[in-house]
C-alpha positions in Angstrom: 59.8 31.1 50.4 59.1 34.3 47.9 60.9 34.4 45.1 63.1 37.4 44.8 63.3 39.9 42.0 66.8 38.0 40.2 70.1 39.4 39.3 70.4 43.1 38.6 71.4 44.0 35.1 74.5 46.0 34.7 73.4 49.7 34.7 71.4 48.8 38.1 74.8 48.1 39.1 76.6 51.4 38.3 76.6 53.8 41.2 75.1 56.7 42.6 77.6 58.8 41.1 76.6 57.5 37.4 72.3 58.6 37.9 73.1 61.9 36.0 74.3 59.5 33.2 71.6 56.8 32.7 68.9 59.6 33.2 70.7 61.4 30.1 70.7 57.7 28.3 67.1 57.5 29.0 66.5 61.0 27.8 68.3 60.2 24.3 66.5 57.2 24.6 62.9 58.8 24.3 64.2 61.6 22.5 64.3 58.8 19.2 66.7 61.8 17.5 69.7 59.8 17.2 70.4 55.8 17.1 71.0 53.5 20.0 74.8 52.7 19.1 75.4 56.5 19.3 73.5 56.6 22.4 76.2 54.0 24.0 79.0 55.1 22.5 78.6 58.1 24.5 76.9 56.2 26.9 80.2 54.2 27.4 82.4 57.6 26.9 80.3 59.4 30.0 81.4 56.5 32.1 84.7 56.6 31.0 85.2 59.9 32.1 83.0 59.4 35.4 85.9 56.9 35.9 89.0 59.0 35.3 87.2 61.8 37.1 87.2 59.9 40.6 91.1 58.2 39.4 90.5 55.1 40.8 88.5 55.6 43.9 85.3 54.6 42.3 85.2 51.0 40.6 82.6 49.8 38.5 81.8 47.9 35.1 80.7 49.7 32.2 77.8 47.6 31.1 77.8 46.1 27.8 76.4 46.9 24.5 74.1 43.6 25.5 73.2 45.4 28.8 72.4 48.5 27.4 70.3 47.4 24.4 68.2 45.2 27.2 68.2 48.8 29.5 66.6 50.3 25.7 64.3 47.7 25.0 62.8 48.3 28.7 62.6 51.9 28.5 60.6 51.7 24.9 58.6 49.8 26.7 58.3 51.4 30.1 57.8 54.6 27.6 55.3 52.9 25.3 53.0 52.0 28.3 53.1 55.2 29.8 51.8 57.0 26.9 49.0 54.3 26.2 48.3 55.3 30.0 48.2 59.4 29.2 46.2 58.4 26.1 43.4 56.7 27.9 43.2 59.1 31.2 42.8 61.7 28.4 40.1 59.9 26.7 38.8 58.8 30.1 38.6 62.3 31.6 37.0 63.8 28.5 34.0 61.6 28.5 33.5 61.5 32.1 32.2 63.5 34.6 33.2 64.3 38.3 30.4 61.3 39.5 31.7 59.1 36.7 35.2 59.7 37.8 34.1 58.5 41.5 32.4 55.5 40.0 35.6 54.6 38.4 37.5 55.1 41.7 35.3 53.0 43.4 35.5 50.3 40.4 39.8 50.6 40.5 39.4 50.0 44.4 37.7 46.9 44.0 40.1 45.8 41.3 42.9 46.4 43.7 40.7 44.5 47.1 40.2 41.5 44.2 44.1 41.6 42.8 45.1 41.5 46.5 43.0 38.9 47.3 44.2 36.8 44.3 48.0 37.6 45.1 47.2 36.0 48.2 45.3 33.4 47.8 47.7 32.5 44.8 50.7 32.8 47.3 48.7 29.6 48.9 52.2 27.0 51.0 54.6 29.2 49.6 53.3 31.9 51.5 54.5 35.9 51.1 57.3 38.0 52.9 56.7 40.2 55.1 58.0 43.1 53.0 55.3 41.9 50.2 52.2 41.6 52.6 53.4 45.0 53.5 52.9 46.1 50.2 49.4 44.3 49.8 48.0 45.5 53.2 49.5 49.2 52.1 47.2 48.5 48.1 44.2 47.5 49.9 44.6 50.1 52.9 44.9 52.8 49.9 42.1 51.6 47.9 39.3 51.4 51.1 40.7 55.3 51.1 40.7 56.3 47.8 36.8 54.9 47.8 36.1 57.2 51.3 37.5 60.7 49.3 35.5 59.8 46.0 32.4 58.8 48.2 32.7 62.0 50.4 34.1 64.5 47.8 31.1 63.5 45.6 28.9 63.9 48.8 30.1 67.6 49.1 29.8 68.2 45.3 26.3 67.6 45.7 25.3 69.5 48.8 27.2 72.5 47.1 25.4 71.9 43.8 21.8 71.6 45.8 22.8 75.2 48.2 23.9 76.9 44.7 20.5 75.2 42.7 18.4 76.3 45.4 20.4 80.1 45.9 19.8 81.0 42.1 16.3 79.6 41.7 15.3 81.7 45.4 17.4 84.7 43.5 15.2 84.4 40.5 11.8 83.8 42.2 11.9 87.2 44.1 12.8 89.2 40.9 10.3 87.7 38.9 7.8 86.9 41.8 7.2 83.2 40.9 5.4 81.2 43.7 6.9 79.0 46.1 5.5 75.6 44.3 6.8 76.9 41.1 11.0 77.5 42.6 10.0 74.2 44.6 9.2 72.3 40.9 12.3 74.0 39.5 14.4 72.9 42.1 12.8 69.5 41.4 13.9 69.4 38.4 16.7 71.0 37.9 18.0 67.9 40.8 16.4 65.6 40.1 14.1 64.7 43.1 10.0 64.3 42.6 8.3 67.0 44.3 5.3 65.2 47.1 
């Protein structure tokens, strides 16, 4: 039997009504203007009020200073990660071009198809729930796509390349009057195929 995911910490407790709240805590959190006691304080003050406000009707616990230094600790490092991530896209994108960017599709698909593939074969007597070979067939379903749109996208980049390539150099051969061999050798060039 899968394991599941353990208790859920206090915040993940609070309800609906108190989203508007931990999305401000989070904000403050990122924000790094102010310290994380003064954060909860108001934290814990919002709450309060979120209490009063419904007298009664809504019950929940305020989570503890524990709990919400736990809840800061995750979101430094939820936040962390996700700027390493924007930092390397950024470095990633600026280095590569749009067939570079389908190689790395294709080599992210594969990734996926081998993590897959490992989750499984890792799961081994214990098996997985349906709800998380779910997940894995929806991963590997996505990543067989993901490498169809880079392979075909990068299949119509190149036709439309080769049709504008061969409408400039035709442009430029009757205003100048170069021979056919000569557009023909440009053409070669210019895409890279070897003229018979």
């Amino acid at each position: 039997m899968a394991r599941g995911r353990g208790r859920l910490s206090g915040i993940e407790l609070l309800p609906d009504e108190a989203t508007p709240i931990i999305a401000w805590a989070a904000e403050q959190l990122q924000d790094r203007d102010r310290t994380q006691q003064e954060i909860y304080e108001e934290f814990f003050g919002k709450l309060q009020a979120l209490q009063a406000e419904y007298r009664g009707e809504l019950e929940f616990t305020i989570p503890s200073r524990s709990a919400f230094n736990r809840y800061s600790i995750k979101q430094a490092t939820l936040t962390r990660r996700l700027a390493e991530t924007r930092e390397i896209a950024g470095a990633i994108a600026g280095k590569f071009d749009a067939k570079a960017s389908d190689d790395l599709t294709l080599i992210a698909a594969e990734a996926i198809k081998t993590l897959v593939f490992e989750v499984v074969t890792a799961a081994g007597e214990s098996g997985i729930d349906p709800k998380g070979a779910m997940n894995l067939a929806s991963a590997l379903f996505k990543a067989a796509q993901a490498q169809g749109v880079s392979t075909a996208r990068r299949q119509k980049v190149e036709k439309e390349f080769a049709s504008q390539v061969d409408q400039a150099v035709e442009t430029v051969r009757k205003v100048n009057g170069m021979s056919a061999e000569t557009a023909e050798a440009i053409k070669a060039q210019i895409l890279g195929v070897r003229t018979q």
